[in-house]
Every structure is written in C-alpha cells, then in structure tokens.
C-alpha positions in Angstrom: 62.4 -13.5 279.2 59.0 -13.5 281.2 57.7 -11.0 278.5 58.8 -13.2 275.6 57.2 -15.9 276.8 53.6 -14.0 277.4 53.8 -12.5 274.1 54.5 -16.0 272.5 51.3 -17.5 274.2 49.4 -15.1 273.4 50.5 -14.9 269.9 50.3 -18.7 269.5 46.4 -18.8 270.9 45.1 -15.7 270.3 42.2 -14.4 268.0 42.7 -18.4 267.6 44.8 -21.4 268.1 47.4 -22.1 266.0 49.5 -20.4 262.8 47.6 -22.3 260.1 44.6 -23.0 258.5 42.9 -24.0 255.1 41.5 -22.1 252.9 38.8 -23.1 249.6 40.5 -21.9 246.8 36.8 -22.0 244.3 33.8 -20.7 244.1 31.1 -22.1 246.9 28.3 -20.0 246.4 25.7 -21.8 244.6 24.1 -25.3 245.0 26.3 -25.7 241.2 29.4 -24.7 242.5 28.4 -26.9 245.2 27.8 -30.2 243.1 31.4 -29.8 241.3 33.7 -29.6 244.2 31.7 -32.5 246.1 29.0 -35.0 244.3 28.4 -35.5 241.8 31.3 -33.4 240.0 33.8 -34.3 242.5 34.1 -38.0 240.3 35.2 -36.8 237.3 38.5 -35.9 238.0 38.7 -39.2 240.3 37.6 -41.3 237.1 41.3 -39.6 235.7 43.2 -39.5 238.0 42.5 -43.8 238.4 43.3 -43.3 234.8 46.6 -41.6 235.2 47.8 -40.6 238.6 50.2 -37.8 237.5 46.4 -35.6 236.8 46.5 -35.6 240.7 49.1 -32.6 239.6 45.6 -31.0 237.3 43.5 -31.9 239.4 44.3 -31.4 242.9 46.5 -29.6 245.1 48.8 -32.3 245.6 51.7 -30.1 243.4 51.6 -27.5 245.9 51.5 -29.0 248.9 54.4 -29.9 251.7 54.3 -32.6 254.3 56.4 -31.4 257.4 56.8 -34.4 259.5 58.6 -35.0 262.6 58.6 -37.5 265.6 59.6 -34.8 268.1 62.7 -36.7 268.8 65.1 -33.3 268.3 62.9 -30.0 268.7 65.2 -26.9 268.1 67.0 -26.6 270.9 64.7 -28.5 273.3 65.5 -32.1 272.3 63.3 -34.8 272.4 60.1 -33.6 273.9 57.7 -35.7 271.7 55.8 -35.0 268.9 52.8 -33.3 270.0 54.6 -30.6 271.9 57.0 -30.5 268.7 53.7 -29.1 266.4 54.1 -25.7 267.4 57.3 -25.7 265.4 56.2 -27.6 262.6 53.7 -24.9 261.7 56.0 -22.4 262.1 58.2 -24.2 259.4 54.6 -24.1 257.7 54.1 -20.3 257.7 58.2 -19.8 256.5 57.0 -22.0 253.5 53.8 -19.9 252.9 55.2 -16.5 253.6 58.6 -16.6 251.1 57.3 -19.3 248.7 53.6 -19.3 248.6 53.8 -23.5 249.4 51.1 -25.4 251.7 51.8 -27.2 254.2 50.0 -29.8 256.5 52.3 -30.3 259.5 51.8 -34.3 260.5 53.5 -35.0 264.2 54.1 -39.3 264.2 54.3 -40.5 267.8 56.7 -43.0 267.3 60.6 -43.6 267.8 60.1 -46.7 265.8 62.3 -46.6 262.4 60.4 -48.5 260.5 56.8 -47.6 262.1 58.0 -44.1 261.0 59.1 -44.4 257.8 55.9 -46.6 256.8 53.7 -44.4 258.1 55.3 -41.3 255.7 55.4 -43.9 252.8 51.7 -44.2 253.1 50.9 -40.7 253.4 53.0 -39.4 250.6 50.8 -39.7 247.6 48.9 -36.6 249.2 52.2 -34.1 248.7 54.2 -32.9 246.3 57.1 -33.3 248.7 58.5 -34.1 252.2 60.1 -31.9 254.4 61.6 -34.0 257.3 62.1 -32.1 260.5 63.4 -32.3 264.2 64.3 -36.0 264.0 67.0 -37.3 265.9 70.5 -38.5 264.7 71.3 -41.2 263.8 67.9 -42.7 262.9 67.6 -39.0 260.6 69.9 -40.5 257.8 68.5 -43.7 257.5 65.0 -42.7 257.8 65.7 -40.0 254.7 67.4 -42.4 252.8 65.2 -45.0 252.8 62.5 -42.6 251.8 64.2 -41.0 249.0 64.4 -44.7 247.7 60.7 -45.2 248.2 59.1 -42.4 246.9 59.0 -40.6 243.9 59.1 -36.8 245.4 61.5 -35.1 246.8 62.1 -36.0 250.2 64.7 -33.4 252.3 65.6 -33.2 255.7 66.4 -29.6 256.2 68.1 -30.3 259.9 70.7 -31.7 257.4 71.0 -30.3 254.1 69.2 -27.2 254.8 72.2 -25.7 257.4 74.8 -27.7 255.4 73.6 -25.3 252.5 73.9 -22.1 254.5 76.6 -22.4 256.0 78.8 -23.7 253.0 77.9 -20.9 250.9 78.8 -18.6 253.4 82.4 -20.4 254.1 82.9 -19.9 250.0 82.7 -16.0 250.4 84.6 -16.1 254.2 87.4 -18.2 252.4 87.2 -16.0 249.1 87.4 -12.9 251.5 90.4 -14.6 253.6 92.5 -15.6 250.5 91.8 -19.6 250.7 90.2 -22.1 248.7 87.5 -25.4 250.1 90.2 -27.4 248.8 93.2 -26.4 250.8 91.3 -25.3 253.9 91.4 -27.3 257.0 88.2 -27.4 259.2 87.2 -28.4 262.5 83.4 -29.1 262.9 82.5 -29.3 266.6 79.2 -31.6 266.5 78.4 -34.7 264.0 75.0 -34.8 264.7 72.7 -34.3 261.4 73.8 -31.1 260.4 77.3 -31.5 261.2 77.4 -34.8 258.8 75.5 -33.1 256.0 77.7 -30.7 256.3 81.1 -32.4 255.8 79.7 -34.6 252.9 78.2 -31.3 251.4 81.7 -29.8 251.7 83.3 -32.8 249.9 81.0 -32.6 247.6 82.4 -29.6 246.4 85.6 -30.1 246.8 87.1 -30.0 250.2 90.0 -32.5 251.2 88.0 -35.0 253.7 91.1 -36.0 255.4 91.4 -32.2 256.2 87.9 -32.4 258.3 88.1 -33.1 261.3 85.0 -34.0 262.7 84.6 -33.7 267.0 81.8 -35.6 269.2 81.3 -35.7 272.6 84.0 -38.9 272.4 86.6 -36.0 271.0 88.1 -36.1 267.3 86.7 -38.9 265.3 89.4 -41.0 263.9 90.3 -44.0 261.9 91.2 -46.0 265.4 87.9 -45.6 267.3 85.7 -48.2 267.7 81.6 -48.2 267.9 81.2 -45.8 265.2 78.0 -45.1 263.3 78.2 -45.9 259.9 78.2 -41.9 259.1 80.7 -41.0 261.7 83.2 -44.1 260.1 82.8 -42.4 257.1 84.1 -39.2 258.5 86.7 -40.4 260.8 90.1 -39.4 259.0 93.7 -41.1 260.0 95.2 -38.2 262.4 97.1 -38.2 265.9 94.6 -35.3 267.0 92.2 -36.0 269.6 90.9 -33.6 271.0 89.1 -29.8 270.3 92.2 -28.1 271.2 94.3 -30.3 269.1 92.2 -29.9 266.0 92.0 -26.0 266.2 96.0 -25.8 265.7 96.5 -24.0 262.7 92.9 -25.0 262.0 91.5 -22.6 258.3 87.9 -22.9 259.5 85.9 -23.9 262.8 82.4 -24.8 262.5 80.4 -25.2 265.8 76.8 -27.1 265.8 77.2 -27.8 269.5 76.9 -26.0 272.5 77.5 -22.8 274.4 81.0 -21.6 275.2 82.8 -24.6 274.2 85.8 -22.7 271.7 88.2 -21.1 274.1 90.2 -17.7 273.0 92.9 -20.2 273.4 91.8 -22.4 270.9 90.2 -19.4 268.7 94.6 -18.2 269.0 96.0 -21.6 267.6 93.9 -21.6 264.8 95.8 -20.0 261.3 96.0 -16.9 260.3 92.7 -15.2 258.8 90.6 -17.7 260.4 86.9 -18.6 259.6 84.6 -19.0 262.8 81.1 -20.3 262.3 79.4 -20.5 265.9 76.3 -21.4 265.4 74.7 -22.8 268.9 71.3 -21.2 269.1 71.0 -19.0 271.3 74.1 -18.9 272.6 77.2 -19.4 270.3 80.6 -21.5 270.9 82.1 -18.7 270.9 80.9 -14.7 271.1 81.8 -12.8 268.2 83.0 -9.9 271.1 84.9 -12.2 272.0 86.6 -13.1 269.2 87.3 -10.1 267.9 88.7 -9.4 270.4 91.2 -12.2 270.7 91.8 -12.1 266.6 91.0 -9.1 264.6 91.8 -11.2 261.2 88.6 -13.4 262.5 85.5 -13.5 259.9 82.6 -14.7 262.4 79.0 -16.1 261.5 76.4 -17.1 264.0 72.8 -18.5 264.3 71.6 -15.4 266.0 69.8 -12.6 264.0 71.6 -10.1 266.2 74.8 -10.6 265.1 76.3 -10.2 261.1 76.3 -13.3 259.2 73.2 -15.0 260.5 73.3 -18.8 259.2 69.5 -19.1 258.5 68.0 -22.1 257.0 64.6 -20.0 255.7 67.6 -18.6 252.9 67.2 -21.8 251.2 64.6 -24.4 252.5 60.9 -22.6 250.7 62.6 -21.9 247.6 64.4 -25.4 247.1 61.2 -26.5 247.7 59.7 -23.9 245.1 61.9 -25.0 242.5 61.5 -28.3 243.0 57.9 -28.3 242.8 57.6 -26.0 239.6 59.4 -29.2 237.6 57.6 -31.5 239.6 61.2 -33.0 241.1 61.3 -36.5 242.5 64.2 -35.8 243.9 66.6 -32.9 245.7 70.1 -34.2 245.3 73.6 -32.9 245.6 73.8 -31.2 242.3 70.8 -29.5 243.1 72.2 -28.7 246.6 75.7 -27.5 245.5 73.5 -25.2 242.9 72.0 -22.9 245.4 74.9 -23.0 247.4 76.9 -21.0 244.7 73.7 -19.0 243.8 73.5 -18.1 247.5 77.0 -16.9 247.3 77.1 -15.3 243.9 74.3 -13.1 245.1 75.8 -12.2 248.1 78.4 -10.3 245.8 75.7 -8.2 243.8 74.4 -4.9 245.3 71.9 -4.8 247.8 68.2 -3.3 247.4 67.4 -0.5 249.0 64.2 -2.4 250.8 66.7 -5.1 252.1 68.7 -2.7 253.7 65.8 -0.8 255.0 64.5 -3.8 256.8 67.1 -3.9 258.7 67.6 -0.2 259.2 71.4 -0.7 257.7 72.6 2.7 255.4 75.5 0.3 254.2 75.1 -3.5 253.5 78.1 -4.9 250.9 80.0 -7.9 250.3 82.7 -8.0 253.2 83.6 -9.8 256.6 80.5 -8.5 257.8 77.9 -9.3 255.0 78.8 -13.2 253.7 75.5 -14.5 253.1 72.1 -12.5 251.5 69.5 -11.8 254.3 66.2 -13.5 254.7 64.3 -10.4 253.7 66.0 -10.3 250.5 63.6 -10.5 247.9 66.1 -11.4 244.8 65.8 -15.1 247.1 63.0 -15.8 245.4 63.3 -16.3 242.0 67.4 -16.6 242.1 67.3 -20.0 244.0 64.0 -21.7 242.4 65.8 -21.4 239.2 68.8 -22.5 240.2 67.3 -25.5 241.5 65.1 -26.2 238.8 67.7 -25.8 236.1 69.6 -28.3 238.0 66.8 -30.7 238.5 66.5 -30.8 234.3 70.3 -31.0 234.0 70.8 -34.1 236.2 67.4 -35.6 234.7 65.0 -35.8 237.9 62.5 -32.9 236.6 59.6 -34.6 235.0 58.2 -30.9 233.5 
C-alpha cells in the first residue's frame, strides 16, 4: 500500500500539479488573431448572445463544457472530508469525461453544508455549462439538492452517485436475471444500504418494472418498513408492509442481493437462504459484502458482480456517466430523466450480448470474453460505448421532448 500511495503523489504533482488544464482552442499568433478573441472582436459575439442567449452554444464553449461540483460531504470511500481535499477526485471525474467522451470540465469544490447556500451558488454558476454533474454529496441533502436544481435550470443536472450506479448495476441485474431464468418483475431483492445510490437504485428498478413491495430496502436501523417511524421522505417511500426486519430475514429466499454498504456484512449463511440461482451484487469498494471466493464457494448457482476491477462483472459508473453526458449535450438536453436512464440501461445490456472486439479483449489480456455468469455488463475499455449509449440517450431525449436540436 506504501508503494501505491508514493506512486499516487507522485503522479498527482509531478511534471505538475493537478490532472487538468485549459487549453486555446484558436489561432493566437498575430496581433489579429489577437484582437478577435479579446478587444475589440471579442464584442461581437457578446452583442448576440445579449440578443439571443442560446448563440452562447455558437459562440462559446458553453455546449461542451461540464460543471462537476461537490461539497466534499461524501468522498468515495472517505466520507466527509471537505471540499478542498474532495478536488482531487473531482478532476479525476474530469479526465473520465475527457478521455471516453471528449467533454470539458471545470471541477468547482463549494465549501458549504448549507442546502440552500449550495444550491444557489450552482444556480448562479450554471449559465457557464452545458450541464451539471453533481458528485460526492451526502444523503439525504443529495436528493433535494438535485431536484431542486433540475427544477431551476434548463440543463441537465445528474447526480451520478445516484443515477450513475443505479444504471450499472440494473443493466447488469437484467442479463444476471436473463441468465438465471427470472424476470425484474417477479424477482425479490434485498438492497443492503439506502443511501443515494441505493434509493436511485430501487426507484430506477421500479421504473422498469420491478414489484416495490418485493424490495426490500436495509439501513443501519435494519429493514425499512411501513411501521417505522422518523423516516426520510425517500426512505417512506421505500418502506414496504412486511414482518422482516432484519438482513438475515430479508435474504430468505431472497432472487437478488444488492450491497452498497460495507465490508463483510452478507454471511454464507445468509448468501444459503437466499433462492435458488441467486444474484449477488457486492459492491463495497474495496472490499465487498461478500467475496466472490467466497460465494462460490458456498453456492455454485451464484452469479456475483463487484465494484472491484479485479473481479468479473465490475459495476463501473465511467460505462455510462461521459456518454450520457455526450448524448445529452449533442441535442442540447435540459434534462436527463428516467426514459433517458432506462434507455442506456437496456443499451448497456443489449451490448453485452453482441461479440466482443478483439481490442477489448486484448486490454484485458482475456482469449475468451462472451455473454455468461462471468461477462454481464460491457467493459470500460469497450469502444462500441461510445457511440451505442450517446444515441440511445439522445434518441430518447427527442422522443420524450427535452432535446432542443
């Protein structure tokens, strides 16, 4: 670990600070060229875009450009360490977003924990973007703060904590469930965690068709049900009428377990109760609810998907987050909703069933790579990501009317 953490260091400050940094995209070499990107040229497209702000889009970067803005309130895996030590990760979201989708980003850390400090002070800002990428904010301010945005503003706003893993890891439950001879709308899940992603999750899943009574939904209280009291408004909406209170209990001929908690916390017993041809999504970073070795060994009928690159079946947000993004810029979207959502969810999953290149499997030094227990979701060196899920967001964007080209 000592030599992982030299090698980031040095690779975070060395030849020079930082992952990003801005670049002049015209020609500077002449006093003329000079004159029209500053004064007196610079006015002109001003004067139009006073005239008619969408020219900001002809004139100006803006259409290219993602805010990714956080408080620091819910870094990774390191929690609420502030948002100045949260930056490093913000331009790291920055360099996934210029490296598979070719989008700019300025990363903006807001040192506040107020709600409404925060969401005025991205209101204000977001005339400069074509979109905002919401990241590392804790639940439950996370929902409120992206709702109330995407009712302010007229560009998308998306907070990938949320709907980014919701994404992931439903496509991949549509191909485990496929592979496993069950449908969404029998199954019945267990999700241990209702933070952000664990909520998006469960709405996303309803969304397309799942039985909400038959999610049952686990905090730190145990299972969330229709008789608890001092629920969050999100956490009343997925409390479900059931006897079941605990983990164990809901694992008990349980379809599907979805873990966004913490280490170790499914038990072979548990991983036993569940039905037969079960679906196990462990996806604590870096350590999972439960090891896959471990539950193979305690159910070979078990189809497991983690958060860790090391392991089959990574759950990877950078499969979907640039290219929703992409898509959504290229018909100028002012908004990312749930059609849009469900859309790469079944693009992600349709193209998990289609051959793999020859460079993808090369990347990751596989000779074989098919559709299978082992192979439920594409990988994020896939280059078929790029132009399969901007299409299927933007065609989805025009069908449900929020494309404006």
């Amino acid at each position: 670990m000592s030599e992982l953490r030299d090698a980031a260091l040095q690779y975070h400050a060395e030849p020079k600070p930082g992952k990003l940094e801005v670049n002049i995209t015209k020609p500077t070499a002449t006093q003329y060229d000079l004159s029209l990107a500053y004064s007196p040229g610079v006015a002109e497209p001003c004067k139009e875009i006073e005239q008619n702000p969408d020219d900001a889009y002809k004139y100006t970067g803006k259409g290219n450009l993602v805010a990714v803005i956080t408080d620091g309130t819910a870094v990774l895996g390191l929690g609420n360490i502030g948002a100045l030590a949260g930056k490093p990760v913000m331009e790291g979201k920055g360099v996934l977003f210029k490296r598979f989708a070719g989008i700019d980003v300025f990363d903006i850390e807001v040192s506040t924990t107020d709600t409404e400090e925060f969401i005025q002070t991205v209101a204000n800002i977001a005339d400069t973007f074509g979109g905002i990428n919401l990241e590392d904010i804790g639940a439950p301010r996370c929902f409120e703060i992206e709702q109330r945005l995407k009712k302010m503003l007229n560009i998308p706003v998306f907070h990938d904590d949320q709907h980014g893993t919701a994404i992931i890891i439903a496509a991949g439950m549509m191909n485990a469930l496929k592979l496993q001879g069950k449908t969404l709308e029998e199954a019945k899940i267990v999700c241990l965690g209702a933070g952000a992603a664990g909520i998006a999750s469960a709405n996303l899943l309803v969304g397309m068709g799942a039985n909400r009574q038959n999610i049952f939904m686990i905090d730190r209280q145990g299972v969330i049900h229709s008789g608890r009291e001092g629920l969050t408004k999100e956490k009343q909406a997925a409390a479900v009428d059931t006897d079941k209170r605990s983990l164990a209990d809901a694992c008990e001929d349980a379809d599907v377990f979805i873990g966004l908690s913490g280490p170790d916390l499914m038990t072979p017993e548990m991983l036993k109760s569940m039905a037969p041809k079960p679906v196990v999504f462990a996806l604590s970073n870096p350590n999972p609810e439960i090891k896959p070795e471990l539950a193979k060994e305690t159910r070979d009928d078990v189809i497991m998907a983690t958060g860790r690159s090391d392991y089959p079946n990574q759950v990877n947000n950078v499969l979907c987050f640039p290219f929703i993004f992409r898509g959504a810029l290229d018909v100028r979207a002012s908004d990312i909703n749930m059609e849009m959502q469900i859309a790469v969810v079944k693009a992600l999953a349709d193209l998990s069933k289609e051959p793999v290149p020859q460079s993808v499997k090369d990347a990751y030094g596989k000779e074989d790579m098919e559709f299978g227990p082992d192979y439920i979701i594409p990988t994020p060196l896939d280059p078929r990501l790029g132009e399969r899920i901007p299409q299927a967001v933007a065609e989805a964007a025009r069908v449900t009317g929020v494309a404006r080209i």
